[in-house]
PDB file of N, CA, C and O in Angstrom:
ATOM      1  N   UNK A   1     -22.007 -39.537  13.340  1.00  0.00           N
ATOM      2  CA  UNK A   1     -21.562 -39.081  12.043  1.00  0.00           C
ATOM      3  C   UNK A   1     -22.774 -39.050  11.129  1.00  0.00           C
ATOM      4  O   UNK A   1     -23.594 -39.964  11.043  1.00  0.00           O
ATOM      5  N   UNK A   2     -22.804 -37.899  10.450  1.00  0.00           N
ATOM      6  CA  UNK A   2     -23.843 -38.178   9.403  1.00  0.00           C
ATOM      7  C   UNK A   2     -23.331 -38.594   8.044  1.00  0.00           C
ATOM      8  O   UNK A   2     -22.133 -38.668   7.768  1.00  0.00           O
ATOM      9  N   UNK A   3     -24.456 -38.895   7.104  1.00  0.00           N
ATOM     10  CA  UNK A   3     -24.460 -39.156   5.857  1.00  0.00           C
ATOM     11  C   UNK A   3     -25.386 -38.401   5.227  1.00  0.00           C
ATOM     12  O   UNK A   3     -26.294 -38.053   5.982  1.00  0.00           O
ATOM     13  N   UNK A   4     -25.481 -38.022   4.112  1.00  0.00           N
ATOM     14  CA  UNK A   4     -26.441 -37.990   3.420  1.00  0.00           C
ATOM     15  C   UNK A   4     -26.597 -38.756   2.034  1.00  0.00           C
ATOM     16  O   UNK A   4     -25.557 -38.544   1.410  1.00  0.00           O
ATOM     17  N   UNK A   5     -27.301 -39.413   1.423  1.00  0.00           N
ATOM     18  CA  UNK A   5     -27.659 -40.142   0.193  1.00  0.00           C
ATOM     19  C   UNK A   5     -27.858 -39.436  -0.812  1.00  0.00           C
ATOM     20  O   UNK A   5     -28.928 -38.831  -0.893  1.00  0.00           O
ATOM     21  N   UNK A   6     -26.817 -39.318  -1.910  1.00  0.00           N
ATOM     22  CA  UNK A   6     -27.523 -38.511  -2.943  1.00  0.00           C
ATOM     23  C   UNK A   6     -27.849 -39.004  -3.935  1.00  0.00           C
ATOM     24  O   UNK A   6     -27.330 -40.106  -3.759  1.00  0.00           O
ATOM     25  N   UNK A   7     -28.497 -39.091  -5.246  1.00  0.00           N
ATOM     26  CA  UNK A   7     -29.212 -39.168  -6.218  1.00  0.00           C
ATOM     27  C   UNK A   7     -28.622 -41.035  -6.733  1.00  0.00           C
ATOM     28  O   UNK A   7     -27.585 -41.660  -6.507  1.00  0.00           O
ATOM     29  N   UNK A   8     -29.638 -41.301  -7.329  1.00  0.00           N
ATOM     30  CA  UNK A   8     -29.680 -42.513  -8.125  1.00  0.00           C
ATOM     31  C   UNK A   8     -29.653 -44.056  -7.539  1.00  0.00           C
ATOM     32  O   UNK A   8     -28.992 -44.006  -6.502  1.00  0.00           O
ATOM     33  N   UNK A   9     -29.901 -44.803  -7.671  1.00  0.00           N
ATOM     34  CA  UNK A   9     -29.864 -46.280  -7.293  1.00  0.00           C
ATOM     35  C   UNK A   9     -28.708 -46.513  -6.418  1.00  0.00           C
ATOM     36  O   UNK A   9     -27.633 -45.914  -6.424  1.00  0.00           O
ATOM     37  N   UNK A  10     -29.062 -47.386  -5.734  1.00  0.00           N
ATOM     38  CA  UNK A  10     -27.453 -47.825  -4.738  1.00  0.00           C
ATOM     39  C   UNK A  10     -26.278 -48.282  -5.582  1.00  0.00           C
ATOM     40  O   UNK A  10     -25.138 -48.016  -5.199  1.00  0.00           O
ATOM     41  N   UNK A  11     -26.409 -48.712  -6.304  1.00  0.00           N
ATOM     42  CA  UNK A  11     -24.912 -48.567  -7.468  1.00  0.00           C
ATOM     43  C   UNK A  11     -24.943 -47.122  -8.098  1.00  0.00           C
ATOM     44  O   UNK A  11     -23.835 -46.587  -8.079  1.00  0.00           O
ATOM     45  N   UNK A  12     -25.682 -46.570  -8.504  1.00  0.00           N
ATOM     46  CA  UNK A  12     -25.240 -45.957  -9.063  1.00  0.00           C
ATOM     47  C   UNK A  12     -25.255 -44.285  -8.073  1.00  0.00           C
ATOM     48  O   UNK A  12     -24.735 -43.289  -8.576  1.00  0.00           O
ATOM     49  N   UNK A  13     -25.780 -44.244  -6.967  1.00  0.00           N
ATOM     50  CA  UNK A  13     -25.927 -43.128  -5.993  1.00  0.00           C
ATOM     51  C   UNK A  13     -24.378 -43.121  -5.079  1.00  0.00           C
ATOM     52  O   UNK A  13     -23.653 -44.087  -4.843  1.00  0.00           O
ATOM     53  N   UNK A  14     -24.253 -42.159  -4.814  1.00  0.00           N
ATOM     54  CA  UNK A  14     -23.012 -41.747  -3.737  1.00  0.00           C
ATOM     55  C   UNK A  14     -23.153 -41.367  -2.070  1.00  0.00           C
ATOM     56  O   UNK A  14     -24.347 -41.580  -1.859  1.00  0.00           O
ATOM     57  N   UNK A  15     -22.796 -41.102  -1.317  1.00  0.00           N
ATOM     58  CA  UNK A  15     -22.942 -41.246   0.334  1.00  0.00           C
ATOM     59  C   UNK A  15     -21.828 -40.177   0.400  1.00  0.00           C
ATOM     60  O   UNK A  15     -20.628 -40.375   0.205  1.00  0.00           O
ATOM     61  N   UNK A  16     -22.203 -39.452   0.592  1.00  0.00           N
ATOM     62  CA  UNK A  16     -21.538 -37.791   1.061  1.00  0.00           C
ATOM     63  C   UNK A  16     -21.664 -37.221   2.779  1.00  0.00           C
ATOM     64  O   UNK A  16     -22.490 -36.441   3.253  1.00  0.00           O
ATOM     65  N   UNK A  17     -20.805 -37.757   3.288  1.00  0.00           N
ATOM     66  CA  UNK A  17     -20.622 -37.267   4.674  1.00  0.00           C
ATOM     67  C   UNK A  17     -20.881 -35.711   4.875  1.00  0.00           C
ATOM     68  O   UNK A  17     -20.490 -34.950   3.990  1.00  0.00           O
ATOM     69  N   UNK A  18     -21.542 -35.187   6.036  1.00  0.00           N
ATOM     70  CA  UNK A  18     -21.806 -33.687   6.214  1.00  0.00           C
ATOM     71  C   UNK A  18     -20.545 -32.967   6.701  1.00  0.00           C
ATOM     72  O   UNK A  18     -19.852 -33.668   7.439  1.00  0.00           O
ATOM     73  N   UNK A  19     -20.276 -32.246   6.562  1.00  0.00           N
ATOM     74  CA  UNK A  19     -19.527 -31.369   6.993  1.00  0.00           C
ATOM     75  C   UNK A  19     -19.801 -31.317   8.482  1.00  0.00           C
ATOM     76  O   UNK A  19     -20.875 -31.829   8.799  1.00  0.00           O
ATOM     77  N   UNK A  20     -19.029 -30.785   9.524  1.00  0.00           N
ATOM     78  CA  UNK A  20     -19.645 -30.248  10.646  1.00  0.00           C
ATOM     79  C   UNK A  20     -20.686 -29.325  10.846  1.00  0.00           C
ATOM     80  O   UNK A  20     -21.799 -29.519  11.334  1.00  0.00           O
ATOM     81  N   UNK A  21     -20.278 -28.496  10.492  1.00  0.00           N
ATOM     82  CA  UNK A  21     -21.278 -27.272   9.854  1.00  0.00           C
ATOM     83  C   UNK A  21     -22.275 -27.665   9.354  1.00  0.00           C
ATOM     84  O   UNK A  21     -23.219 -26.898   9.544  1.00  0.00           O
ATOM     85  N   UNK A  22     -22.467 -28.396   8.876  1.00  0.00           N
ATOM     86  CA  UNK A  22     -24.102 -29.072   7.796  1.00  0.00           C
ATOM     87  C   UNK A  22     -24.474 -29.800   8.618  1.00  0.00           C
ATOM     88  O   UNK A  22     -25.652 -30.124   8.468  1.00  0.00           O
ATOM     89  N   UNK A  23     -23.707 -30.455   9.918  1.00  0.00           N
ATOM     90  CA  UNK A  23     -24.098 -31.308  10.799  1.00  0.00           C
ATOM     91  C   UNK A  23     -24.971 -30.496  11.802  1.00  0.00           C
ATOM     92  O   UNK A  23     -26.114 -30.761  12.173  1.00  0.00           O
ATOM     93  N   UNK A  24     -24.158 -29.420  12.166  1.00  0.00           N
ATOM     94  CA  UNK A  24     -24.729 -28.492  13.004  1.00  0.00           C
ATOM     95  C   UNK A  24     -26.251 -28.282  12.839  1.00  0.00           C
ATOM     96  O   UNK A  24     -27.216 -28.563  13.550  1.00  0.00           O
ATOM     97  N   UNK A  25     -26.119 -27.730  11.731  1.00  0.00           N
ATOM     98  CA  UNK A  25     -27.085 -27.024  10.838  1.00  0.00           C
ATOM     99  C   UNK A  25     -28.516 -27.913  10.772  1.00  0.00           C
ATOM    100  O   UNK A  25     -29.590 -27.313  10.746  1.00  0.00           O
ATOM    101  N   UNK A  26     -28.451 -29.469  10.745  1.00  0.00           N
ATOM    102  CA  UNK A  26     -29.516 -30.217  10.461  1.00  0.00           C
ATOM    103  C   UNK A  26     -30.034 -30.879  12.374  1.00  0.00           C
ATOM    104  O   UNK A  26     -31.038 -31.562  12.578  1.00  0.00           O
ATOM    105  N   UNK A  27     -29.223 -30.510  13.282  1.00  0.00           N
ATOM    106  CA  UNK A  27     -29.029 -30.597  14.561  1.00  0.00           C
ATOM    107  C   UNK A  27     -29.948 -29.432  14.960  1.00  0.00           C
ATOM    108  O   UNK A  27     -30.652 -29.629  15.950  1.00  0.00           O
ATOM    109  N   UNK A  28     -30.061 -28.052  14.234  1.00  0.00           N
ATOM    110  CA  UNK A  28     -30.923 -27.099  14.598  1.00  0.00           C
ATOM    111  C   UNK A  28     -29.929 -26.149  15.750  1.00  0.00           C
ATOM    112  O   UNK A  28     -30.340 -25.443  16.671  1.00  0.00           O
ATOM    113  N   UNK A  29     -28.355 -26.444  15.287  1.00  0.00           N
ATOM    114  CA  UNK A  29     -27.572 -25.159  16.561  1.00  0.00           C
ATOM    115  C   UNK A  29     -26.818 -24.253  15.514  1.00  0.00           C
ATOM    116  O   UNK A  29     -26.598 -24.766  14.418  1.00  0.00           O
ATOM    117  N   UNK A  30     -26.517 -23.324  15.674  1.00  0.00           N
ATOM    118  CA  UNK A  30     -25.592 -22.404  15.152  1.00  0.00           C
ATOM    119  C   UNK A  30     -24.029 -22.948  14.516  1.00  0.00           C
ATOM    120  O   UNK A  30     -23.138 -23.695  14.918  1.00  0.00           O
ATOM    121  N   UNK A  31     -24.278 -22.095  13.279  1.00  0.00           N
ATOM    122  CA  UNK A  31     -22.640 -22.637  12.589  1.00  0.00           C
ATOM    123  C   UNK A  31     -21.727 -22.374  13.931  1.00  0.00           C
ATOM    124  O   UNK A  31     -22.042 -21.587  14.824  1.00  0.00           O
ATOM    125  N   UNK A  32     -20.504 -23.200  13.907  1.00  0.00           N
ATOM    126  CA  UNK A  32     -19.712 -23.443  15.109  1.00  0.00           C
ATOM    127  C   UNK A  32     -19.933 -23.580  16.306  1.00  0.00           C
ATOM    128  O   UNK A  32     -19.394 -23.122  17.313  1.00  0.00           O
ATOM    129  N   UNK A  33     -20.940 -24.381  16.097  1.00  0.00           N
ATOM    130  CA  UNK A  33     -21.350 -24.409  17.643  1.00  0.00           C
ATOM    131  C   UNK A  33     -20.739 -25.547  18.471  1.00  0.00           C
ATOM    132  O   UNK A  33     -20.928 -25.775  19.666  1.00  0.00           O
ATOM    133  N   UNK A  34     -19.864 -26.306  17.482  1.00  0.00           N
ATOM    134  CA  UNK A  34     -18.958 -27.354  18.045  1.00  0.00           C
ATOM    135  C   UNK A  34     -17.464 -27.495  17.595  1.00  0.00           C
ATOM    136  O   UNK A  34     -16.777 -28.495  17.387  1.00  0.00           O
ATOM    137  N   UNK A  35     -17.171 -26.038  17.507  1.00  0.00           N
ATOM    138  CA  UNK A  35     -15.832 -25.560  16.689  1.00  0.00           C
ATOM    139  C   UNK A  35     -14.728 -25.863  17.983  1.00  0.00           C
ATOM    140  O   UNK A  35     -13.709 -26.473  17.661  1.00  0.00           O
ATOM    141  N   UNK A  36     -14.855 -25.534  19.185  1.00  0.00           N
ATOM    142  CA  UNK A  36     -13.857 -25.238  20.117  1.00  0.00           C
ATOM    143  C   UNK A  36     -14.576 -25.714  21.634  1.00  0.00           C
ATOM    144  O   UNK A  36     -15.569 -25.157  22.103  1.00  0.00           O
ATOM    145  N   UNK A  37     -13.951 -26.697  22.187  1.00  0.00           N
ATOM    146  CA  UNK A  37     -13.873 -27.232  23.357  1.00  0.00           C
ATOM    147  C   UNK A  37     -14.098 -26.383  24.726  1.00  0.00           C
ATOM    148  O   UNK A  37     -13.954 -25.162  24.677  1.00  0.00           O
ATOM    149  N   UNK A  38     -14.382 -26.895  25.708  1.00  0.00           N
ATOM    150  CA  UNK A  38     -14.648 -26.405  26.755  1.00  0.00           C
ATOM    151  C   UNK A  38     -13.164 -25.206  27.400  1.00  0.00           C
ATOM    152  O   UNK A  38     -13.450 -24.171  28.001  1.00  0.00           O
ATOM    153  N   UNK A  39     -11.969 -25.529  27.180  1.00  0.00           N
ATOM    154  CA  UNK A  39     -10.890 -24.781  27.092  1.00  0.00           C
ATOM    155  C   UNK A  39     -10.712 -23.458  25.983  1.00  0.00           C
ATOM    156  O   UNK A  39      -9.949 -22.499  26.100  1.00  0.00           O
ATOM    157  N   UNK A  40     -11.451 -23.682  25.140  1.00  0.00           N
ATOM    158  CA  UNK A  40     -11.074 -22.673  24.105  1.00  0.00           C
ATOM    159  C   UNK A  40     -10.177 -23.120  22.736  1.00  0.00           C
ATOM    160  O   UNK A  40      -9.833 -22.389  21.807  1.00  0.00           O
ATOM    161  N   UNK A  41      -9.918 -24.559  22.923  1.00  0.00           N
ATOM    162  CA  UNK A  41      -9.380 -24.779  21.909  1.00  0.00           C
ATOM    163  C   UNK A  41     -10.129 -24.914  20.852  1.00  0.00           C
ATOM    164  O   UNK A  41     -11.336 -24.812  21.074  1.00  0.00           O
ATOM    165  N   UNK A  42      -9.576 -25.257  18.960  1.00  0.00           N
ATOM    166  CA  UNK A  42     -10.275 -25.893  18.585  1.00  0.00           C
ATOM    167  C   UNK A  42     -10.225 -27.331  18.200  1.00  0.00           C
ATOM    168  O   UNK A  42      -9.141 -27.888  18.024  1.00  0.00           O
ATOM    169  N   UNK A  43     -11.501 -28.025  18.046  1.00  0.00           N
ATOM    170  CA  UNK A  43     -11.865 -29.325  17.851  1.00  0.00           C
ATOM    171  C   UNK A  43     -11.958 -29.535  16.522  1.00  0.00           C
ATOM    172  O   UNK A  43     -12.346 -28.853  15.573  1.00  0.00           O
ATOM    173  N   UNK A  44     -11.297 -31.180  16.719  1.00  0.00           N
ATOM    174  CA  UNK A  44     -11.144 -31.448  15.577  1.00  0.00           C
ATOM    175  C   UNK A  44     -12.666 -31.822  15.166  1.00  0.00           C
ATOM    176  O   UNK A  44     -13.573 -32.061  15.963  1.00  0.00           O
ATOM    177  N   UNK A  45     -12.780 -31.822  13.352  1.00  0.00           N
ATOM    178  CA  UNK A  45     -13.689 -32.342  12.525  1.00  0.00           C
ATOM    179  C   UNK A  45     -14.198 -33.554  12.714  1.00  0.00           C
ATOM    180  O   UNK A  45     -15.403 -33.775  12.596  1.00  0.00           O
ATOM    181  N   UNK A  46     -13.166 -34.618  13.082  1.00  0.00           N
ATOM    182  CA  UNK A  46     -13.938 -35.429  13.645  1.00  0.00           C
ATOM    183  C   UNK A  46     -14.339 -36.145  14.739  1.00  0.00           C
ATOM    184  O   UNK A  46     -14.735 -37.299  14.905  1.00  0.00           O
ATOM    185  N   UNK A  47     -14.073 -34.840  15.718  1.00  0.00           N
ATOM    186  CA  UNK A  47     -14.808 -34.900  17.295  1.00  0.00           C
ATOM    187  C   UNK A  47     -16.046 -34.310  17.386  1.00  0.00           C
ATOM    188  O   UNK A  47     -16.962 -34.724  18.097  1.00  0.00           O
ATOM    189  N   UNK A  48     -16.084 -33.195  16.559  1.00  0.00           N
ATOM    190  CA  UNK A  48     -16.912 -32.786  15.753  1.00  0.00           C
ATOM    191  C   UNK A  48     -18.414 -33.588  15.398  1.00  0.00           C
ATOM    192  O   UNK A  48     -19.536 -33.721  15.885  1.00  0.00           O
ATOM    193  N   UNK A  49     -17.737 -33.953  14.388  1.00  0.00           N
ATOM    194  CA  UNK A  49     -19.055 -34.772  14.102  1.00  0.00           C
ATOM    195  C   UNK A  49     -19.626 -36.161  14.869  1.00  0.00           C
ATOM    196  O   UNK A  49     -20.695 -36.712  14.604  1.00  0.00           O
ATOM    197  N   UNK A  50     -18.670 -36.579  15.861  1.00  0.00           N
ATOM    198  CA  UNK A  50     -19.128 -37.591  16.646  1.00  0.00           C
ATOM    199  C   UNK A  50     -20.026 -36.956  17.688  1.00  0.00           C
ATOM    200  O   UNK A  50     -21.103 -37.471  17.990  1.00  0.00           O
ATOM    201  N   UNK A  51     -19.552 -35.764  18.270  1.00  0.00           N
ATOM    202  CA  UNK A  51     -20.579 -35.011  19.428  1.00  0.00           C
ATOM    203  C   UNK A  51     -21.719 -34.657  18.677  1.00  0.00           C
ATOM    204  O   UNK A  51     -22.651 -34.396  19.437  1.00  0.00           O
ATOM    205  N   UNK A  52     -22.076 -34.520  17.241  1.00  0.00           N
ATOM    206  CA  UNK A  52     -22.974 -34.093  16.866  1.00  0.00           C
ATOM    207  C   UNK A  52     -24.002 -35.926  16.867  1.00  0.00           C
ATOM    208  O   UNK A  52     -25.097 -36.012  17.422  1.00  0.00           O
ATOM    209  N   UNK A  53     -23.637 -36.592  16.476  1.00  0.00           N
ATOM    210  CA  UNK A  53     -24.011 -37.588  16.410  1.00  0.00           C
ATOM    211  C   UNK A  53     -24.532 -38.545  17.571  1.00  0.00           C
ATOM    212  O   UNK A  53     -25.234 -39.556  17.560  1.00  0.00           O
ATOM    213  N   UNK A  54     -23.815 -37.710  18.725  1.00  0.00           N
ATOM    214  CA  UNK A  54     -24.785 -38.762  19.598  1.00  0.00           C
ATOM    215  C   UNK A  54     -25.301 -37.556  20.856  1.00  0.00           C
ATOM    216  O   UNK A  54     -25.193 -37.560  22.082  1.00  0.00           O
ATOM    217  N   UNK A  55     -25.939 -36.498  19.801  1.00  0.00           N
ATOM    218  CA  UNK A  55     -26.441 -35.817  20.709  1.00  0.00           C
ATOM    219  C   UNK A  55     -27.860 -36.120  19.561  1.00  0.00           C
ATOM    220  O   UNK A  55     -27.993 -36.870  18.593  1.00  0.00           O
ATOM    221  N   UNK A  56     -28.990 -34.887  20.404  1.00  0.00           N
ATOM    222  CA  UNK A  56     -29.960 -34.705  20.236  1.00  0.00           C
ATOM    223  C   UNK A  56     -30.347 -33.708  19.128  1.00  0.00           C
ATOM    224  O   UNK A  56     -29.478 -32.841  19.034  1.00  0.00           O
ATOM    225  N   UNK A  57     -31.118 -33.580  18.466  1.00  0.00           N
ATOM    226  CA  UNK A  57     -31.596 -32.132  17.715  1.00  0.00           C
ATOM    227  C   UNK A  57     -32.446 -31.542  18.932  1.00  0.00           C
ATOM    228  O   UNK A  57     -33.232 -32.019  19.751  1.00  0.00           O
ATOM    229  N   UNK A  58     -31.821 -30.050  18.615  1.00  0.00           N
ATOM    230  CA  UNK A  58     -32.730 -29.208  19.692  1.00  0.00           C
ATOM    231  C   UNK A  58     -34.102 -28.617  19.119  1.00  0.00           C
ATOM    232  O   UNK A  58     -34.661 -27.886  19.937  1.00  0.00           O
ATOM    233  N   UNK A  59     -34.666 -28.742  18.091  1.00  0.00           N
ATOM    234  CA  UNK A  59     -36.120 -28.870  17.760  1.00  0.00           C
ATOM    235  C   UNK A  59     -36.696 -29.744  18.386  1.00  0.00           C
ATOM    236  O   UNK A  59     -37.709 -29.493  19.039  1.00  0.00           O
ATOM    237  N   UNK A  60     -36.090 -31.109  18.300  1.00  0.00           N
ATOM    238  CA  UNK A  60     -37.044 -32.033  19.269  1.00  0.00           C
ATOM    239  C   UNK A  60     -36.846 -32.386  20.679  1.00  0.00           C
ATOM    240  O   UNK A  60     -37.723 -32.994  21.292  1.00  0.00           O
ATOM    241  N   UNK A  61     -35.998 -32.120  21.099  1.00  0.00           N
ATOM    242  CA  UNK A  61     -35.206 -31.507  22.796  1.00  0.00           C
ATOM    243  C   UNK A  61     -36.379 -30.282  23.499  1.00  0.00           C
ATOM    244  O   UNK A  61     -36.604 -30.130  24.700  1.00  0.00           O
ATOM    245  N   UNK A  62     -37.129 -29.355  22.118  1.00  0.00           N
ATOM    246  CA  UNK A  62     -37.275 -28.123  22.646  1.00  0.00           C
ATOM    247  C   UNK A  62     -39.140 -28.600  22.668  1.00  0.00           C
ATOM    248  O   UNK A  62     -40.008 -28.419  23.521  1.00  0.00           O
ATOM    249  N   UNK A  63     -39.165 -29.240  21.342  1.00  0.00           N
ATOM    250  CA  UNK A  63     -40.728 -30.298  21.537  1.00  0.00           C
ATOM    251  C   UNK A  63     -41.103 -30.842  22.792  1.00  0.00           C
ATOM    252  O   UNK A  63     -42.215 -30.602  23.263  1.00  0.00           O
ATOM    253  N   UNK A  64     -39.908 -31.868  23.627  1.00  0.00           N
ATOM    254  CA  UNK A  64     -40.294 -32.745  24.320  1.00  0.00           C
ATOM    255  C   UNK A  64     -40.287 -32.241  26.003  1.00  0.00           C
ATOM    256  O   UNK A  64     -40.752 -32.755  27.021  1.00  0.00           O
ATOM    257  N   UNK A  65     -39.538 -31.007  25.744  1.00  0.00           N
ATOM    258  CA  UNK A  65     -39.595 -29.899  26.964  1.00  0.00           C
ATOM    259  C   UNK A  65     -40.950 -29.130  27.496  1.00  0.00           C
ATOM    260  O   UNK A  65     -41.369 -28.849  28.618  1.00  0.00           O
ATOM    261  N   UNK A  66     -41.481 -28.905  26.035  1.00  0.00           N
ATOM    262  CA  UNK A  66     -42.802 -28.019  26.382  1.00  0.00           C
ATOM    263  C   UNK A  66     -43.820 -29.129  26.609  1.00  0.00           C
ATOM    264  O   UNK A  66     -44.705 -29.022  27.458  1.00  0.00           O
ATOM    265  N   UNK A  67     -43.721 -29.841  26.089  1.00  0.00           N
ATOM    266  CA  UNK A  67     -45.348 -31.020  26.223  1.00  0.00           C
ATOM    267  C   UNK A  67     -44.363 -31.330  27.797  1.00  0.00           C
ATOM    268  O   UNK A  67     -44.983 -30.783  28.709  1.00  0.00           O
ATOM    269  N   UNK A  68     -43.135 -31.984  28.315  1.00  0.00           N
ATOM    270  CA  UNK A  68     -43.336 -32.212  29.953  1.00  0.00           C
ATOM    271  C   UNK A  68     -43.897 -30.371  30.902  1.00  0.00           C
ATOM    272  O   UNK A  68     -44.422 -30.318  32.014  1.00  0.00           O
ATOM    273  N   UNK A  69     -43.627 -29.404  30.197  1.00  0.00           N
ATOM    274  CA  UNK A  69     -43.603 -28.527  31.055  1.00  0.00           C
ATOM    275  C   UNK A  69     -45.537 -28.262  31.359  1.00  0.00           C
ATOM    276  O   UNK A  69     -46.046 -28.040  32.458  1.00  0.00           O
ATOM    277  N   UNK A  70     -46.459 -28.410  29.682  1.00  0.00           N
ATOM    278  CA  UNK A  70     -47.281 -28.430  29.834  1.00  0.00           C
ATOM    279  C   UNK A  70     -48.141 -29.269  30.524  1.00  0.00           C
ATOM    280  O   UNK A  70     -49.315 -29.095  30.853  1.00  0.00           O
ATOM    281  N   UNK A  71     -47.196 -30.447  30.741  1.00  0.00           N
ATOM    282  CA  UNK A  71     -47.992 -31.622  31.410  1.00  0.00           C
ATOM    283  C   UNK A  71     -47.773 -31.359  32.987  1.00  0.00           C
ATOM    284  O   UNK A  71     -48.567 -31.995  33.681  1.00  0.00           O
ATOM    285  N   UNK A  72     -46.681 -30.393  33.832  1.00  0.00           N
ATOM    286  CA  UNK A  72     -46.615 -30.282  34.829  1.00  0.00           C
ATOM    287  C   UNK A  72     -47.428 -29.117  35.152  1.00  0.00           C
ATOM    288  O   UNK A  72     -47.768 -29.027  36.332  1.00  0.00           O
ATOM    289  N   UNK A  73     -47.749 -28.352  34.476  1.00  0.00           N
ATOM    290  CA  UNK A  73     -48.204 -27.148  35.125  1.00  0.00           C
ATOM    291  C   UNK A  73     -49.741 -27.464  34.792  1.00  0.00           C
ATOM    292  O   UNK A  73     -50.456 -26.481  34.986  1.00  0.00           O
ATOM    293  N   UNK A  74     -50.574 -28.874  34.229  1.00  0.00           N
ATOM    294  CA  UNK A  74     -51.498 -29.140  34.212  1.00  0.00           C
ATOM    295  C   UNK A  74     -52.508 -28.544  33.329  1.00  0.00           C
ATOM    296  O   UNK A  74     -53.734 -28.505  33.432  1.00  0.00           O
ATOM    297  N   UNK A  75     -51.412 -27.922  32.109  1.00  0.00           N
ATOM    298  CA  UNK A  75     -52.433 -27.013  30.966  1.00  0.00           C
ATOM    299  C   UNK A  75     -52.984 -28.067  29.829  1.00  0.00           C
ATOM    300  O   UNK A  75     -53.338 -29.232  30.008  1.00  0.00           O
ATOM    301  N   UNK A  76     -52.951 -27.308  28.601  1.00  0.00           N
ATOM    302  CA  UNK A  76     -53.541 -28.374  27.226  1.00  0.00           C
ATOM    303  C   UNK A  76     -52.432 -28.708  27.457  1.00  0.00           C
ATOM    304  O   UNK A  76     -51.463 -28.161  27.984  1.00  0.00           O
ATOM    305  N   UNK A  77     -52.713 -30.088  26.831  1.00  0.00           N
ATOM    306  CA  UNK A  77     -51.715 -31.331  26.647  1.00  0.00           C
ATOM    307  C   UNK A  77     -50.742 -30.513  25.552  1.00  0.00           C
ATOM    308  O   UNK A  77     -51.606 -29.774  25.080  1.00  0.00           O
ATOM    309  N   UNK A  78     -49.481 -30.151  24.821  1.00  0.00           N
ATOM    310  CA  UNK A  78     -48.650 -29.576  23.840  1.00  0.00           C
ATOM    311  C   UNK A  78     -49.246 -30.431  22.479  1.00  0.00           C
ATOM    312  O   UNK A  78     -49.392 -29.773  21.449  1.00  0.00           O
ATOM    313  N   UNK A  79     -49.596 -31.897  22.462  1.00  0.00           N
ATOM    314  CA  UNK A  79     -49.868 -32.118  20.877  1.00  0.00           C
ATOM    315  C   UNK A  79     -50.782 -31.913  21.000  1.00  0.00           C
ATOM    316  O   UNK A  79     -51.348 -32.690  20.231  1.00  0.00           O
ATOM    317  N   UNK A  80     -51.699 -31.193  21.606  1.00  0.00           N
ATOM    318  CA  UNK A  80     -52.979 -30.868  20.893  1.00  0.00           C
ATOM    319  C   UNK A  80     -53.059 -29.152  20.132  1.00  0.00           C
ATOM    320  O   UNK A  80     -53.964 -28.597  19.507  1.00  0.00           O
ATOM    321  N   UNK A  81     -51.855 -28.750  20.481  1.00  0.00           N
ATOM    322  CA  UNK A  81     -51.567 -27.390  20.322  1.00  0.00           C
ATOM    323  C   UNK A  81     -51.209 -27.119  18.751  1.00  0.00           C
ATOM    324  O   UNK A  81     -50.920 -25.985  18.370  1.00  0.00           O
TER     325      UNK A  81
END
């Protein structure tokens, strides 16, 4: 599940849960990309945001892919890139 923190001191600031969609979105996948289940149904909001939560962001899924791929095929190392 996410949160986000918005403005002012811990008394005086608020904790605003993401939407799915905003969850998606900071995950780096396409709006609805966790709208509807492997059947075609749809999923609820907050199955939703639990699959978003204990998955990965695919920016850094897509980081940690190229530095192993560069490291197998024996090229520049990826952080030096």
């Amino acid at each position: 599940m996410f949160a986000l923190w918005r403005e002012g001191r811990e008394a005086e600031g608020v904790i605003t849960w993401l939407t799915p969609t905003e969850g998606e979105r900071a995950m780096g996948l396409p709006d609805g990309w966790t709208a509807f289940g492997h059947d075609g149904r749809p999923v609820s909001a907050r199955a939703r945001q639990k699959a978003l939560g204990n998955s990965i962001a695919l920016p850094c899924a897509e980081y940690i892919m190229a530095g192993v791929k560069e490291e197998l095929e024996g090229g520049k190392p990826y952080s030096d890139i």
